[in-house]
N, C-alpha and C positions, 0 to 999 in steps of 0.2 A: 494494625489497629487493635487497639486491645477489646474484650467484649462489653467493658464501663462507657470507652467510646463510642461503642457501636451502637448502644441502644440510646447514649445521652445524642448521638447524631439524627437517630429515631427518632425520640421524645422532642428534642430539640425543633420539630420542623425542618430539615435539613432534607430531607425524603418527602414528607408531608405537601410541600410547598408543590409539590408534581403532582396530587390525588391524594387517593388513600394509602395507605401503607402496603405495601406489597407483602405478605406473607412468605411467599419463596425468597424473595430479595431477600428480607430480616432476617429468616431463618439459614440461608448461606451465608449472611453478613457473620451472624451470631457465631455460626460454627465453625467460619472459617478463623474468625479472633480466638474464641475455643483451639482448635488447633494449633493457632500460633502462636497463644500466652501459654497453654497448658499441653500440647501433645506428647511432650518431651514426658513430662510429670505424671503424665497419665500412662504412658509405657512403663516408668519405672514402678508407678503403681500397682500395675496388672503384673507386673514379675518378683515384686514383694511378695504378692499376692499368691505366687507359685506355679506362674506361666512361663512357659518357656518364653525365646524369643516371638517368635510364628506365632504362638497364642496371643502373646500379652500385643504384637499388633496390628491380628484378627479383634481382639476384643476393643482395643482402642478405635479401631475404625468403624466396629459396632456400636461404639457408644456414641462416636458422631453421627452416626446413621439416628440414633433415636433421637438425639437433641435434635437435629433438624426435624424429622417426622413428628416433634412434639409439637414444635415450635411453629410447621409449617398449618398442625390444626387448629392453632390460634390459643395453645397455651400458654399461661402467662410465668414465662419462668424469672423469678425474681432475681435469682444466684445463679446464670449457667454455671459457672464453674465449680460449684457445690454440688450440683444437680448432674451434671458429668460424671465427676467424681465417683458418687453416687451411684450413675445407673454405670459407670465403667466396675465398682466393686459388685453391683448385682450379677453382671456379666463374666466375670470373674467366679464368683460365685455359683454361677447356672454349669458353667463350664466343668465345674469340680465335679459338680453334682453329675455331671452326665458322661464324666470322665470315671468317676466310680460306680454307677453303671454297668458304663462298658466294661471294667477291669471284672466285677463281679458275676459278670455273666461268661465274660471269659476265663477267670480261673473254675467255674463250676463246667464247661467246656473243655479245661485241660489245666490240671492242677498242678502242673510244672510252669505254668508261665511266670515269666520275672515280674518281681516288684517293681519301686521305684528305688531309684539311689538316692542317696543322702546328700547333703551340700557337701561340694567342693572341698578338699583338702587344703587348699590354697587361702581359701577365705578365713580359715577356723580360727584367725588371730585375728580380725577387723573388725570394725564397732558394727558393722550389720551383719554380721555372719552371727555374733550375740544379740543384735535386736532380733533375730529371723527366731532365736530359741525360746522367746516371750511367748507368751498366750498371746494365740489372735489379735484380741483386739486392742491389745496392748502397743501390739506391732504396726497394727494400722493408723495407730492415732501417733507413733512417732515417726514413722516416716510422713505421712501427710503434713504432721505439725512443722517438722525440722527437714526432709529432705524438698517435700513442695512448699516450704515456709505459706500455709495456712495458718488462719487465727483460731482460736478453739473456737468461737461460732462457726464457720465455717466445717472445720471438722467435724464438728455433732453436726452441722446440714447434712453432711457427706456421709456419715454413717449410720444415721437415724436415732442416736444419743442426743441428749441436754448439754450444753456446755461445761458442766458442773464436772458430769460424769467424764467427757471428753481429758478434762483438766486432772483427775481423781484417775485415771488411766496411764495418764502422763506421767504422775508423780510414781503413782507402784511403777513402772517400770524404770525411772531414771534413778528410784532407788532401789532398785532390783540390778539393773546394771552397775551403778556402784559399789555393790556390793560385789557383784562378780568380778572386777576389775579390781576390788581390794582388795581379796583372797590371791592375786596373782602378784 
């Protein structure tokens, strides 16, 4: 059931008809159609994003944890899957944050410790092994846009841009990749 069903099944009286709305009921309805329209989308987002496998679905399962907890305190989420998205890139995000951190307080602890390694030698000819070499947010608005097929509304929900700019992100880099792909 996807999460348009699940709330027009809400809305609808379909639930209603038995009392009030159940909060927990909604909010496992919500997140479980979340998981099953977008889980997939939302791993490969968290590993764009530069999570390993084990990260990107520690942070996927963290972000169903919050849409339910949002949901079950009676927020009114208009877009889960925007709002997912969303709190799955903040999550993404915190993670960096607290992965550099940790690297920095352990290379001033021991200033032989290894870096990270670069991408894959294997990928260095594939259209996302060159989306991965964009600027951030360049990156995020084409895989969102074209690998999770979102609309630029959608993606400005998701990363906290206008759709304007979302669209204006899109074009620098499909003309930043044509170019790199003309020079070859």
């Amino acid at each position: 059931m996807t999460v348009e069903a699940t709330l027009t099944r809400v809305d609808g009286g379909d639930v209603a008809s038995s009392g009030p709305v159940d909060a927990t009921r909604l909010a496992a309805d919500v997140v479980s159609a979340v998981e099953h329209d977008d889980g997939q989308a939302l791993f490969g987002f968290a590993r764009r994003l530069g999570l390993s496998d084990v990260e990107a679905d520690d942070a996927v399962q963290e972000t169903l944890v919050k849409v339910y907890l949002e949901l079950r305190r009676g927020v009114a989420i208009l877009n889960p899957r925007a709002w997912a998205f969303r709190a799955c890139y903040r999550v993404c995000m915190d993670h960096h944050r607290r992965s550099n951190r940790q690297q920095r307080a352990l290379a001033r602890a021991d200033p032989h410790a290894p870096g990270r390694l670069g991408p894959d030698i294997d990928d260095a000819l594939s259209l996302w092994a060159e989306v991965d070499r964009l600027p951030a947010r360049q990156r995020q608005v084409l895989y969102l846009r074209y690998a999770v097929d979102m609309s630029f509304g959608d993606v400005a929900a998701t990363l906290g841009i206008t759709p304007s700019a979302a669209r204006s992100h899109d074009a620098q880099a499909r003309a930043t990749l044509r170019h790199m792909f003309g020079e070859r």
